[in-house]
N, C-alpha and C positions, 0 to 999 in steps of 0.2 A: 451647433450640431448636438443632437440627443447623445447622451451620454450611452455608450453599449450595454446589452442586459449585461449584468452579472448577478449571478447565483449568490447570496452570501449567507453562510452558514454560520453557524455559531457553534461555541464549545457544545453545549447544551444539544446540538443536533445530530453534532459526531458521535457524542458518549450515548445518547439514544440508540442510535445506528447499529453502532458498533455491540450494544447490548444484546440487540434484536439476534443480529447475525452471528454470535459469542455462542450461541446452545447449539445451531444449524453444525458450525466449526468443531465442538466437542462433540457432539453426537455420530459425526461422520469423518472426521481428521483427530481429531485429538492431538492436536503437536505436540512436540519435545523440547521446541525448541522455535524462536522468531528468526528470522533476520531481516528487518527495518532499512529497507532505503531511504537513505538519508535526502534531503533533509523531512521530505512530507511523509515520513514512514514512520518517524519517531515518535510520533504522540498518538499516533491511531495502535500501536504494539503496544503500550507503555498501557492505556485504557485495555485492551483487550484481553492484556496479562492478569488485569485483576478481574475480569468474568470467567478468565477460564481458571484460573487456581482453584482447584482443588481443595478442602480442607485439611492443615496435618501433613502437607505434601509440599517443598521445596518448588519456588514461584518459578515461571518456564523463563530459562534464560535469552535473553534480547543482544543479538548480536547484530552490527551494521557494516551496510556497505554502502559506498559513497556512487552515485553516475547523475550525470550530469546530459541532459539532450539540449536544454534552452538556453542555459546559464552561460553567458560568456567569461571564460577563464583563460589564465595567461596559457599564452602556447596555442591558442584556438584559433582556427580561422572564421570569415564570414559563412564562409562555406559548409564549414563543420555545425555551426550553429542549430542545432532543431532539423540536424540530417547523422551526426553519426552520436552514438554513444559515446562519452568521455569517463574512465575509470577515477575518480579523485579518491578512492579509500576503497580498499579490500580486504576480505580475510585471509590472515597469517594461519594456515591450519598447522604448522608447526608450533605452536603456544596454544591451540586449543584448548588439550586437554581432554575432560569429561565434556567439555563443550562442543564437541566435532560434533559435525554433521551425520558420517559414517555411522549406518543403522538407525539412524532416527528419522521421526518426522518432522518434516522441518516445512514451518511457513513462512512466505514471504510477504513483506506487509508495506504497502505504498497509498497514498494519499488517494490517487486519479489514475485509472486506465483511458488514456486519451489516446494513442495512435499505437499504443503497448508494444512502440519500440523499446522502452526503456526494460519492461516485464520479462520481454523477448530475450534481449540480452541477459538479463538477471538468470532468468531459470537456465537457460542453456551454459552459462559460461558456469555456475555454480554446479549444475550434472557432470560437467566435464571435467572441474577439480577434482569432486566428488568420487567419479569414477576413478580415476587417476589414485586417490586415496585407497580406494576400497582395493586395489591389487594388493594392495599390504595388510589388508585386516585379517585376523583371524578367521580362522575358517568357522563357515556358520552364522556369520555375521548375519543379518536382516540388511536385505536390500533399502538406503536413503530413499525416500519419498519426501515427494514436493506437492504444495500445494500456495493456493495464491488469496490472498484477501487485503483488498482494495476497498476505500469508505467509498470512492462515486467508478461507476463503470459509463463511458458516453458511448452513446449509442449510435454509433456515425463505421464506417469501412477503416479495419486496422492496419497495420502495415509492416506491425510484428505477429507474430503465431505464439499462439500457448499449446503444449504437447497437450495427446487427448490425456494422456495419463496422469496429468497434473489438474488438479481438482484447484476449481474458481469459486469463491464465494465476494461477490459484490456487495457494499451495505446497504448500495441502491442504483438503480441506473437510470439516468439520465438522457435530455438531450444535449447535443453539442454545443455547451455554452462554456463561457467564460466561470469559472468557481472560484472566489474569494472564501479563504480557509480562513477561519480567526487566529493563526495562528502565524500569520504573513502579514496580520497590522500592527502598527505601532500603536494607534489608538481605537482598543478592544471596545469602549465604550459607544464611541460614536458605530460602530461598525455591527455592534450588535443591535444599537435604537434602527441604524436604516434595513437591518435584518428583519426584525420586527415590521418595520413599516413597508417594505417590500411584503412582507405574511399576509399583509393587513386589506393590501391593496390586489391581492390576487383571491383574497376570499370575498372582498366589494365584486368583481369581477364574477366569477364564479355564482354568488348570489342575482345579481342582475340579471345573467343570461339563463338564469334556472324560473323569472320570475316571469 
């Protein structure tokens, strides 16, 4: 049996990406602030914080929250599995700080929008800290603003909602495949050569049918 397509990216493809779409983000969001769902959120924030920094100016701080949709963890059912949202790590807005949310712009940063139940979750359940927060700010405060940037959006029927008032930047969209992130192999080297070679064989492709 044919091995399934998968998409495989490389380090090299995301920090491209993610460059591309870093001006689009400053020009029209400007954050104040990340927060990286873990685990595929960490390395695309970590990259993006150094396009948007500023010179002279304090790097935007990368806070995380852990959710889990596929991943099976203790306490989980079969059932649960790639159907409901699992909380494994949250923010304490008691230890903030300068850190909080309240009044800032805050983006949210994930690897893949694939059925954006996980997105779903995120922005609503973080709105409603948020809110809950803000009865206690000082008066005058600047209303929290959300906005979302994802390195691949697939382009298939979703089954969570993004509010219209929360602004989406994708780094690129896709169709409904399989994505090997380089950042999920053990061995970078082999997975970058069949990156390459996957590249190689779709411009053979593309050449031929143009000829």
């Amino acid at each position: 049996m044919a091995e399934p397509y998968k998409l495989r990216v490389t380090y090299n493809d995301v920090h491209q990406m993610i460059g591309k779409t870093a001006q689009k983000i400053r020009e029209e969001f400007n954050p104040d602030i990340m927060v990286a769902i873990g685990g595929g959120g960490f390395f695309p924030a970590r990259v993006l914080r150094t396009f948007l920094k500023t010179p002279g100016h304090k790097n935007i701080p990368i806070q995380a929250i852990g959710l889990s949709l596929y991943e099976e963890l203790p306490e989980t059912t079969v059932e649960q599995i790639g159907q409901e949202v699992i909380r494994t790590q949250w923010l304490d807005f008691s230890t903030l700080g300068e850190k909080s949310l309240i009044g800032k712009r805050v983006l949210i940063v994930d690897e893949v929008d694939d059925t954006r139940k996980t997105l779903s979750y995120a922005v609503r359940e973080l709105q409603k800290d948020v809110a809950a927060q803000a009865e206690h700010a000082p008066a005058g405060t600047p209303p929290t603003e959300f906005a979302i940037f994802v390195v691949h959006n697939k382009l298939k029927p979703k089954l969570g909602e993004i509010p219209s008032n929360v602004a989406y930047y994708p780094g690129d969209e896709i169709e409904d495949v399989w994505v090997d992130y380089p950042w999920e192999q053990t061995d970078i080297v082999e997975h970058t050569r069949r990156a390459e070679e996957d590249r190689q064989k779709a411009a053979e492709v593309t050449h031929s049918q143009s000829s």
